[in-house]
C-alpha positions in Angstrom: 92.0 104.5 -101.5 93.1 101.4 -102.5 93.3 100.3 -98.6 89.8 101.3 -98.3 88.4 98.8 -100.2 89.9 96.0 -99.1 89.1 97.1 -95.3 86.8 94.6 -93.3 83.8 97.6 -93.1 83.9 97.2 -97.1 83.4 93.8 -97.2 80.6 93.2 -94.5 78.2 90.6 -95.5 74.8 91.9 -96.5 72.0 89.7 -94.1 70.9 87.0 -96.7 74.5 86.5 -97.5 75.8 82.4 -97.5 78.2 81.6 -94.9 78.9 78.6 -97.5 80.6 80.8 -100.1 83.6 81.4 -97.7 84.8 78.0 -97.9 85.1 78.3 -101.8 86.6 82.0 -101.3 89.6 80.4 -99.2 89.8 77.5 -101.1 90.9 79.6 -104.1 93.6 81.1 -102.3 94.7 77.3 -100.3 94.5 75.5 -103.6 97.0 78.3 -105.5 99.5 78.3 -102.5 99.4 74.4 -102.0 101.3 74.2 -105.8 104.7 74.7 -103.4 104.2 71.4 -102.5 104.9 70.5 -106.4 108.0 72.2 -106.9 110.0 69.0 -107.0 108.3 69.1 -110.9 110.7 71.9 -111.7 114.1 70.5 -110.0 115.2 68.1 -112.7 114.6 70.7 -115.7 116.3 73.5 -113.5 119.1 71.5 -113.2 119.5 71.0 -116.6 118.8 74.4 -118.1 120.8 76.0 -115.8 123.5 73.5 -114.6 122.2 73.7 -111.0 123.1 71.0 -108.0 120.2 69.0 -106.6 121.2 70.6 -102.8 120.7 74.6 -105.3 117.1 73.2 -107.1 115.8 72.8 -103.9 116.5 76.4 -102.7 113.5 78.3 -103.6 111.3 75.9 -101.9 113.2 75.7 -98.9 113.3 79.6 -99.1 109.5 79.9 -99.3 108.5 77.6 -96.5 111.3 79.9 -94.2 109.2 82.9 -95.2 105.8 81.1 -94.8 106.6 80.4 -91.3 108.1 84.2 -90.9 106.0 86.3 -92.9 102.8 83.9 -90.7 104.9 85.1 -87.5 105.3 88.5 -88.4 102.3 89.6 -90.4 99.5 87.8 -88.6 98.3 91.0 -86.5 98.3 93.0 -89.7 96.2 90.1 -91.4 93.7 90.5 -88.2 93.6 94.2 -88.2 92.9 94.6 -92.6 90.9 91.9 -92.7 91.2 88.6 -95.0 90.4 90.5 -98.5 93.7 92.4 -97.9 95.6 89.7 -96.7 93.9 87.5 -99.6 94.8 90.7 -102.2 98.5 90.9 -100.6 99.2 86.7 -101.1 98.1 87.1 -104.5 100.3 89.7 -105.9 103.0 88.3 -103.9 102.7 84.5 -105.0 101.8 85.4 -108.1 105.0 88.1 -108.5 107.4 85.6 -107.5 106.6 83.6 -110.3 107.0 86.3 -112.8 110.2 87.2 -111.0 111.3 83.4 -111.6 110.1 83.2 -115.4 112.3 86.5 -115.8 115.3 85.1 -113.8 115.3 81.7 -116.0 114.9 83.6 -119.4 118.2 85.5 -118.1 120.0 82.7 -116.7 119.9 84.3 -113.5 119.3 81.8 -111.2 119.6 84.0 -108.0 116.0 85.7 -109.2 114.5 82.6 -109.1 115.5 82.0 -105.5 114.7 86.1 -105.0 111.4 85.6 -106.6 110.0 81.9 -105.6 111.7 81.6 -102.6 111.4 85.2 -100.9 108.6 87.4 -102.5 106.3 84.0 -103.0 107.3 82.6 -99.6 105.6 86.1 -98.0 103.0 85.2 -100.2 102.5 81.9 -99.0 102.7 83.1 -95.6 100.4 85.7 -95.9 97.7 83.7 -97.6 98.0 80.6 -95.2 96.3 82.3 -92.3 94.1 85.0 -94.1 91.2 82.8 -93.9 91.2 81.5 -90.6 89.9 84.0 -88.4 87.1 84.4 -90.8 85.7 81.0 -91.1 86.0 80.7 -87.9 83.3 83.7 -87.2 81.2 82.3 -90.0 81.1 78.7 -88.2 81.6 79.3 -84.6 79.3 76.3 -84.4 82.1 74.0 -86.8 85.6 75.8 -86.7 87.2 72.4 -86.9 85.3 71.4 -90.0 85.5 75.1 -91.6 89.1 75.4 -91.1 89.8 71.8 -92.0 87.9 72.6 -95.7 90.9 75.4 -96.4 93.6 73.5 -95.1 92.8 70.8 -97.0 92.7 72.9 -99.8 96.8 73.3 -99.1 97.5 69.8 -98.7 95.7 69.1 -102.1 96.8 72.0 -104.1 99.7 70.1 -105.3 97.8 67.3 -106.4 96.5 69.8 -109.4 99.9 71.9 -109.6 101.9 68.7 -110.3 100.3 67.5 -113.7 99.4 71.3 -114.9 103.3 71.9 -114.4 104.3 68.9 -115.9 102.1 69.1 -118.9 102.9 72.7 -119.4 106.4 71.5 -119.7 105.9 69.2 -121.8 104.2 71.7 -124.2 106.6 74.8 -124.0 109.8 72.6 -123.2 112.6 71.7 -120.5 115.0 74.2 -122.0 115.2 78.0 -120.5 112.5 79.7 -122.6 109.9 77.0 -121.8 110.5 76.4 -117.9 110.1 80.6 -118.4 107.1 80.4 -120.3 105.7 77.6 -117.6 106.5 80.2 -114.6 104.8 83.0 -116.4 101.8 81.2 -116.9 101.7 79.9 -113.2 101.7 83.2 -112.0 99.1 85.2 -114.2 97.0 82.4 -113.6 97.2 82.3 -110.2 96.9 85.8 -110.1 93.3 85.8 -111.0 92.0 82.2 -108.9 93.4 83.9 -106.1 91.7 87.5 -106.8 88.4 85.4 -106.9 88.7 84.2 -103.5 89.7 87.7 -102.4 86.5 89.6 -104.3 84.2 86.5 -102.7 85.3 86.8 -98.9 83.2 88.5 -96.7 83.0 89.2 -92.7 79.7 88.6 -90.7 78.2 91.3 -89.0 79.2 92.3 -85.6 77.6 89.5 -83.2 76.1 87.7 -85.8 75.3 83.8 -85.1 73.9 81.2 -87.7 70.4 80.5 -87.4 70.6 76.7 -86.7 73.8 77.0 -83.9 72.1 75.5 -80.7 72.8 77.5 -77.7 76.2 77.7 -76.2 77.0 75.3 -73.4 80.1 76.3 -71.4 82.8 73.5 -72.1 86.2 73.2 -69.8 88.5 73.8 -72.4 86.7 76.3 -74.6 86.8 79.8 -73.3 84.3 82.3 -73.6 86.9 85.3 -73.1 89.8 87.1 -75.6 93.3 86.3 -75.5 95.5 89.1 -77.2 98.2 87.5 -79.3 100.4 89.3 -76.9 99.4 88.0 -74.0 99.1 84.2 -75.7 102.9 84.5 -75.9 102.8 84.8 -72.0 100.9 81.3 -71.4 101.6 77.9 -71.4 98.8 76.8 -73.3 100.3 78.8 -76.6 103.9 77.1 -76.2 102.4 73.7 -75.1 100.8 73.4 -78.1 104.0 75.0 -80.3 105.6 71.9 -78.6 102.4 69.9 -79.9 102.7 71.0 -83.2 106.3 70.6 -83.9 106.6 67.0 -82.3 103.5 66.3 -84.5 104.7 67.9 -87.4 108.1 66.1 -87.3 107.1 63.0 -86.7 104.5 63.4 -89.7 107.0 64.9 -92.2 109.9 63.1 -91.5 107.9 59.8 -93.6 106.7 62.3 -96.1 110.2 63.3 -97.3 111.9 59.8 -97.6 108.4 57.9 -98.2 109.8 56.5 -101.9 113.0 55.4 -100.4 112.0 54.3 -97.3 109.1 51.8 -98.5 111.9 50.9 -101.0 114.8 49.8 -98.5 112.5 48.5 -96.1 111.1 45.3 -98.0 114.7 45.5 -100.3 116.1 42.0 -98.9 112.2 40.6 -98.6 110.1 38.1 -100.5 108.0 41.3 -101.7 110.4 43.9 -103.0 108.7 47.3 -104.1 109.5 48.1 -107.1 110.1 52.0 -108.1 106.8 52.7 -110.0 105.0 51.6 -106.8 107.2 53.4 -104.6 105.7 56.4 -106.3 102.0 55.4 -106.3 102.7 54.8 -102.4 103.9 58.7 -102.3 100.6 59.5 -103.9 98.6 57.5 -101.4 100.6 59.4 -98.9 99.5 62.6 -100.2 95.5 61.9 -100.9 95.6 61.0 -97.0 97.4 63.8 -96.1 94.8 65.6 -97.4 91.7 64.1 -96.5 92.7 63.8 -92.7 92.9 67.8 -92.7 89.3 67.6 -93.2 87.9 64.2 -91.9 89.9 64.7 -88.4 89.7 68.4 -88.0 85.9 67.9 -88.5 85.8 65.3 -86.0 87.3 67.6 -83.3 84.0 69.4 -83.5 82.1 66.7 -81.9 85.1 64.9 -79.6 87.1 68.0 -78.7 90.5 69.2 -79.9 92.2 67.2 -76.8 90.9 64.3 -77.1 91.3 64.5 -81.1 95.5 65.7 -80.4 95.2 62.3 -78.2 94.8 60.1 -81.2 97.1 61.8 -83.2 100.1 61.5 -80.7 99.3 58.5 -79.0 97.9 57.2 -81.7 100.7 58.1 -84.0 103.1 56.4 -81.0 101.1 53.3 -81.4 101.7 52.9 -85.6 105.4 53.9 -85.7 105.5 51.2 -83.4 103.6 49.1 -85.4 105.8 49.9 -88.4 108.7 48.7 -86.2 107.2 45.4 -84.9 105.6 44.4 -88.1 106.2 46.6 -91.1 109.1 44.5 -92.4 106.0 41.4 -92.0 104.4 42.8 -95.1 103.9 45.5 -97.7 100.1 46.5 -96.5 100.7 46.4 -92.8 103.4 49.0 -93.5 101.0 51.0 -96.1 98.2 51.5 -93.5 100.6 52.4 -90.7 101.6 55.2 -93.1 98.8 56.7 -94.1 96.8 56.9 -90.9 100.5 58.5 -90.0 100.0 60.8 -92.7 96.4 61.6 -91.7 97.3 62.2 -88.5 99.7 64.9 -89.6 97.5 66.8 -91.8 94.7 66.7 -89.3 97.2 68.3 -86.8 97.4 71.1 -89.1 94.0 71.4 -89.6 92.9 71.4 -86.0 95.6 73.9 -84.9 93.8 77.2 -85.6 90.3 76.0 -83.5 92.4 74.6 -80.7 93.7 77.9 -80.8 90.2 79.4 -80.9 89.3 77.2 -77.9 92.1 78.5 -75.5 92.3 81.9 -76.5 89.1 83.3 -78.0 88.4 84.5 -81.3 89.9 88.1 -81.0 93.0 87.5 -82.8 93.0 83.9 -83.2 94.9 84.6 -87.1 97.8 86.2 -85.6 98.6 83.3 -82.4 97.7 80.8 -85.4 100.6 82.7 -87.7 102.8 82.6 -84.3 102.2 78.9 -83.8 103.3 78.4 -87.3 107.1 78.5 -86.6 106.7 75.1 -85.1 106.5 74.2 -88.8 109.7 76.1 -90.1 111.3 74.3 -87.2 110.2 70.8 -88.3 110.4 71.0 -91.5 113.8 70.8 -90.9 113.9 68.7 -87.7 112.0 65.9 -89.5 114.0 65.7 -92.9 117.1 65.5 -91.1 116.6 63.7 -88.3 115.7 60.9 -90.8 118.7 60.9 -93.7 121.4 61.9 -91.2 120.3 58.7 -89.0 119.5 56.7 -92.1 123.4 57.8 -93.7 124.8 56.7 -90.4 123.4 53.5 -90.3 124.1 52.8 -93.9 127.5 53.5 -93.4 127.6 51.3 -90.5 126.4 48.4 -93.0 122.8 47.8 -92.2 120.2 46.9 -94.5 116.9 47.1 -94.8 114.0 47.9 -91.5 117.5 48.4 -89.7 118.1 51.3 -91.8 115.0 53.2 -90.1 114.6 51.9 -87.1 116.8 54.5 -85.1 115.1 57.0 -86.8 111.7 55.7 -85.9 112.4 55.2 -82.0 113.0 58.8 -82.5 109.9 59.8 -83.9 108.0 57.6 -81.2 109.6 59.8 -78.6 108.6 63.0 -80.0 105.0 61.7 -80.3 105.0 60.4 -76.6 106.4 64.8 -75.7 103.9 65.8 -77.7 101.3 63.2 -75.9 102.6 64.7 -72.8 102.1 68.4 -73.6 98.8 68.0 -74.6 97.7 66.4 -71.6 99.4 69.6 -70.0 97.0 71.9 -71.5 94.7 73.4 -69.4 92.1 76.2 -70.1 93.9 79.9 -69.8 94.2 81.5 -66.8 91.8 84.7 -66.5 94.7 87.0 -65.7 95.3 87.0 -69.5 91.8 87.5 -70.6 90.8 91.1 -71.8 89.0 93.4 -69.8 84.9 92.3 -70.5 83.2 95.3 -72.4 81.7 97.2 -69.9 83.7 95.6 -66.9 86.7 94.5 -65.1 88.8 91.8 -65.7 
């Protein structure tokens, strides 16, 4: 029964229905799941409560973004099948679970729950809920999918940037000892338990063949197809693994700044004229994360009008162009390092934004949510790729005795080479070839 109401027939949109309340209905679920990027907040008063290494605080986030990528992989034909109010419904009791599963663990002492409950039954969540909306908005704005999916996406990239002073101000309230990081989880997920079921009681699904008013009349592009790809059969092309390539390089390149950003704008101008100090260091990571954010909507948009290859072009070669930058004349002074980094940072969000209608491009719209959660292990992979790539190179070199740029700059020719393979794999891409297509209703193939 319960099923049966979160099916897609249940929640077809009635004729005068707004296409504008979707964005708000996966913005609700984005914004809830983006507080994983925030868990740094609780590391230093786990640590303490429970006696806990740095390398063991860090667990049940490193946990949850191996599920998001798994549970994405895995559950993405199921999302496309239910429909997004029972993906949105199954995120929400899962996110919001693992943070009652925590609170309990931490009032116990029992840090293995936290990991259980964070890590595992909120990384499904996470999962889950990253690629509910997707296929949706993109049926609501076949005439935008760059813009509509860059709106949620966004929401992700931002979600930390209300998580981080709720937790921290919660803490502050109930305490750093057990019973008040407890109380702080418990809140978290009740909370978030009931934003999230808004989104899911808002979403809706158009009508079968139903087009906006105001969408002008399709023109056949090159690289947008008019036909389905099965995710399946998307596993059988080039284009799909062409663009995992894509993603990963961009990915990598984009987070492997992002994790060492304080540090790294720290050693680089240590031995200068202009030394930055800590507090700035962290208003740099900030800026880092506002730009993250915007560029999932501001370039994903922009696809809609240049194309997704030609937008992928700026953010590889593009990206190539200011690591290099960084490596000619960041060490020249503080802002010319700043701006490389951010439009870095832009360029990395925007490459997760414009994903799901490069996907829609190439493959159709038939199960665009379940390739998109397929693609999405190209983020599990660099999440790791980046991070280490960076501090083992960076340890090396310090151990060798250098100082300073020289710290990084191994570490950034690397990063310029997986922008230039990424360059080169999009360039690759080429529309799909028909033998992949599903048969045309009423016809052959």
């Amino acid at each position: 029964m319960v099923s049966g109401l979160l099916s897609p027939s249940r929640i077809a949109a009635p004729p005068d229905w707004s296409r504008w309340l979707i964005p708000p209905a996966a913005l609700a679920v984005h914004l809830s799941i983006g507080q994983v990027y925030a868990w740094s907040v609780f590391k230093p008063p786990l640590e303490e409560a429970l006696g806990l290494s740095g390398t063991l605080s860090a667990l049940p986030f490193q946990l949850g973004i191996v599920m998001l990528g798994l549970s994405a992989a895995v559950g993405g034909t199921l999302v496309e099948k239910r429909g997004p109010r029972w993906a949105m419904t199954v995120s929400a009791v899962c996110f919001s679970l693992g943070f009652l599963i925590s609170s309990l663990g931490v009032a116990l002492g029992q840090y293995w729950l936290v990991v259980l409950g964070y890590g595992f039954v909120g990384g499904i969540g996470l999962g889950i809920g990253y690629i509910s909306p997707v296929s949706t908005l993109m049926k609501w704005f076949p005439d935008r999918p760059g813009m509509a999916t860059g709106i949620a996406i966004m929401g992700f990239g931002g979600g930390a940037l209300i998580a981080s002073p709720w937790s921290t101000q919660m803490l502050d309230t109930f305490g750093e000892d057990r019973s008040g990081i407890a109380q702080t989880f418990l809140v978290h997920g009740v909370v978030y338990a009931v934003f999230m079921s808004l989104g899911a009681l808002l979403v809706r699904v158009p009508a079968p063949g139903w087009r906006p008013k105001s969408m002008p009349k399709q023109v056949v592009k090159p690289m947008i197809t008019t036909a389905e790809v099965t995710a399946n059969n998307a596993l059988r092309t080039p284009q799909f693994w062409l663009l995992w390539v894509i993603l990963c390089c961009n990915v990598t390149a984009g987070i492997g700044i992002l994790e060492k950003a304080s540090p790294m704008i720290v050693g680089f101008f240590s031995g200068s004229a202009t030394p930055v100090a800590t507090g700035a260091a962290a208003g740099f990571v900030a800026l880092l994360s506002l730009t993250n954010m915007a560029g999932r909507f501001v370039w994903s948009s922009a696809s809609d009008v240049v194309g997704r290859k030609n937008i992928y072009r700026l953010y590889l070669g593009g990206g190539t162009l200011l690591y290099l930058g960084i490596l000619l004349f960041g060490a020249t002074g503080v802002p010319v390092f700043v701006l490389c980094a951010i439009l870095i940072l832009s360029f990395y969000g925007g490459g997760f934004a414009t994903a799901p209608a490069y996907l829609k491009d190439l493959f159709g719209n038939l199960q665009v949510g379940a390739i998109h959660g397929r693609l999405l292990t190209a983020w599990s992979v660099a999440g790791v790729l980046g991070p280490l790539i960076v501090n083992a190179v960076a340890d090396a070199q310090e151990a060798s005795g250098a100082k300073g740029p020289d710290l990084y700059a191994v570490s950034l020719y690397i990063m310029i080479g997986l922008l230039v393979v990424g360059f080169i794999a999009n360039e690759l891409i080429r529309p799909v070839a028909p033998k992949f297509h599903e048969p045309a209703k009423g016809g052959d193939k």
